[in-house]
DODO-974142 format. One record per residue: z negated, x negated, y negated of N, C-alpha, C, O in turn; residue number from 1; residue in one letter. Coordinates in steps of 0.2 Angstrom, whole numbers. Layout:
<nodes>
{node {Z, X, Y}, {Z, X, Y}, {Z, X, Y}, {Z, X, Y}, NUM, a}
...
</nodes>
This chain:
<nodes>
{node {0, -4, 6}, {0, 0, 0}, {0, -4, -6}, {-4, -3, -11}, 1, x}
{node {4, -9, -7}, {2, -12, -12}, {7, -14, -19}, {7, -19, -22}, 2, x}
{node {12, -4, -18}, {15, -3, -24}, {23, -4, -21}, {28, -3, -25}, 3, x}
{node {24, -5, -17}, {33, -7, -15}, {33, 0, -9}, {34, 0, -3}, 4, x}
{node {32, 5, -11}, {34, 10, -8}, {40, 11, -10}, {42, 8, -14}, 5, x}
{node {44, 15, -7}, {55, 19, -11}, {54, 23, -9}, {60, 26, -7}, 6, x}
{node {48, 27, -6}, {48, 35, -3}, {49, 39, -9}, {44, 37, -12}, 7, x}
{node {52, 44, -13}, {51, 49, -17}, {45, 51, -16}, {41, 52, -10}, 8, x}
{node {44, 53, -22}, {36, 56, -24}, {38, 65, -25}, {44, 65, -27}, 9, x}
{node {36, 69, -25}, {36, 78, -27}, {32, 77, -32}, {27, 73, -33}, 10, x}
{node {37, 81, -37}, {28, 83, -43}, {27, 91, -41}, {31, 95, -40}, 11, x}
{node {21, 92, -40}, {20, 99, -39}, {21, 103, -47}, {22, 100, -52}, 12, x}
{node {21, 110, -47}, {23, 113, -52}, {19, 113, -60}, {20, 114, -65}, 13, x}
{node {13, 112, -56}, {8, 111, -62}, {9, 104, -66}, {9, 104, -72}, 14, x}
{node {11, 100, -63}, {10, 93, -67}, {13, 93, -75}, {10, 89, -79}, 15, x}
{node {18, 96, -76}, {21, 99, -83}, {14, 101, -87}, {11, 97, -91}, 16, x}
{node {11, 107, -86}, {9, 112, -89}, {2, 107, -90}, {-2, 107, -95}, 17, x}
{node {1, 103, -84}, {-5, 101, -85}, {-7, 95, -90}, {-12, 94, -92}, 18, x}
{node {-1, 92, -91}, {-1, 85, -95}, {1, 87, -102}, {-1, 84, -107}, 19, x}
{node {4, 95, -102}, {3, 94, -111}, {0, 100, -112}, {0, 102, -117}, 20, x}
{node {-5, 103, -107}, {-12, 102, -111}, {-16, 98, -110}, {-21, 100, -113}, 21, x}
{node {-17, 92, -108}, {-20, 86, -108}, {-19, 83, -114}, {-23, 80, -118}, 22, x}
{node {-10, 84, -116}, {-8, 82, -123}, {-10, 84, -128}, {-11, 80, -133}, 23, x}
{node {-10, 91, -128}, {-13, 94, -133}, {-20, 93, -135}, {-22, 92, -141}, 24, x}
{node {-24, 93, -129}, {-32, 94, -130}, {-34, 87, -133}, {-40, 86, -136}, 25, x}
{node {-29, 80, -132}, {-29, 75, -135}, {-27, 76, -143}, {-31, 74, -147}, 26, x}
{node {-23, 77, -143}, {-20, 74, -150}, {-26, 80, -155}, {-30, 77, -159}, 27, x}
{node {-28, 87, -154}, {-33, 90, -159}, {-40, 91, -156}, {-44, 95, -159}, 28, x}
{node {-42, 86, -151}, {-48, 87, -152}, {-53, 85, -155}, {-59, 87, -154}, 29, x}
{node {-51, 81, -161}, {-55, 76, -166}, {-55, 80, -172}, {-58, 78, -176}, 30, x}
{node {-50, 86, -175}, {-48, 88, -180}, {-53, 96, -179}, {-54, 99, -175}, 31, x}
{node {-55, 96, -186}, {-60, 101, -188}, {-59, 107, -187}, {-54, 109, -189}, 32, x}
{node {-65, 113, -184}, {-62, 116, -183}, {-59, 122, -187}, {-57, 128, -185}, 33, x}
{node {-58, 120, -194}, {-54, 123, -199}, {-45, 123, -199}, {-40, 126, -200}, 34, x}
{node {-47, 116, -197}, {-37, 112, -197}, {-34, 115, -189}, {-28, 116, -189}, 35, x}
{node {-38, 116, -184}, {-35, 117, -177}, {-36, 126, -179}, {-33, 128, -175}, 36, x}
{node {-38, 129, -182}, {-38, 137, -182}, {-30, 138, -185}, {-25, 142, -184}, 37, x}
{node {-31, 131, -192}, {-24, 133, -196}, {-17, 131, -193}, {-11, 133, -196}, 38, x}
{node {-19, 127, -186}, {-14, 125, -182}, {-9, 128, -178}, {-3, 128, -178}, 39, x}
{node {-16, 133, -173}, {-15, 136, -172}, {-12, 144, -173}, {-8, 147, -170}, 40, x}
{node {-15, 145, -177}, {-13, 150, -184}, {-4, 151, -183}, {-1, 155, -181}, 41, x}
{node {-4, 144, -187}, {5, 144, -186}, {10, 143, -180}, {16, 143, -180}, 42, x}
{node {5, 141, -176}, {10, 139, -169}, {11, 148, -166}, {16, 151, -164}, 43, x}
{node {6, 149, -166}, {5, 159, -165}, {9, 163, -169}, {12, 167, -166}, 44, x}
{node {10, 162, -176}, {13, 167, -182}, {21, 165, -179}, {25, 169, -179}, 45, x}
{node {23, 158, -177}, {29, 155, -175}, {29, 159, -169}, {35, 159, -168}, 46, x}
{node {28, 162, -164}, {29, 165, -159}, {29, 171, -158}, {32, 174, -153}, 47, x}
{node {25, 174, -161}, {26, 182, -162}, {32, 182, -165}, {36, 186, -163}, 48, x}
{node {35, 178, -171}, {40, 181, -175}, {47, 179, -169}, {52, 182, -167}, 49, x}
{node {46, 175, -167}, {50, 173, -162}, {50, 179, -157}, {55, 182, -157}, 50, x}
{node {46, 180, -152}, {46, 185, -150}, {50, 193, -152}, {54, 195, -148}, 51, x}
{node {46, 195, -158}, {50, 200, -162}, {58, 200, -165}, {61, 205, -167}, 52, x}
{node {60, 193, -165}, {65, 191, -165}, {71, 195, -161}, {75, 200, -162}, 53, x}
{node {68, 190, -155}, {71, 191, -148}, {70, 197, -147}, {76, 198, -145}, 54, x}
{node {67, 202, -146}, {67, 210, -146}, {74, 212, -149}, {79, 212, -147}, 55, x}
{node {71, 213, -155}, {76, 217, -161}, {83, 214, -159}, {88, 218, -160}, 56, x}
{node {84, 208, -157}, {91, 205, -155}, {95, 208, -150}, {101, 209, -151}, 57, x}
{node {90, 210, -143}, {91, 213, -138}, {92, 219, -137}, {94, 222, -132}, 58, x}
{node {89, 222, -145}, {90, 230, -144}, {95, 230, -148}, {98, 236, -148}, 59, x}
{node {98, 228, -152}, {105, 229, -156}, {111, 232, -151}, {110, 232, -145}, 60, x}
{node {116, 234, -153}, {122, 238, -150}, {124, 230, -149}, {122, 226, -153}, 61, x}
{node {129, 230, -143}, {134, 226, -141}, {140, 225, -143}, {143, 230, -141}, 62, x}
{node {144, 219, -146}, {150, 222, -150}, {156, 220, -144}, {162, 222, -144}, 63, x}
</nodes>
């Protein structure tokens, strides 16, 4: 075992989801928690509108 494997490795499904929230809970865990409300704030306000978006697009007539 001493790194000279060339078997492919699998990632299971989580390993995405779980490194950027590992990333995230890094990058704002030192920031106050006025500045992570207002962050959040906007990363939500960006996603509702986004959401509402994508509705209203899908409900339009098709030309």
């Amino acid at each position: 075992m001493g790194g000279t494997d060339t078997e492919p490795v699998l990632a299971s499904k989580w390993d995405l989801p779980l490194a950027l929230f590992s990333l995230i809970r890094v990058a704002f865990g030192d920031l106050p928690v006025w500045a992570k409300a207002i962050v959040f704030g906007l990363v939500g306000s960006v996603g509702v509108w986004a959401a509402i978006s994508g509705l209203r697009g899908r409900r339009s007539p098709a030309r």
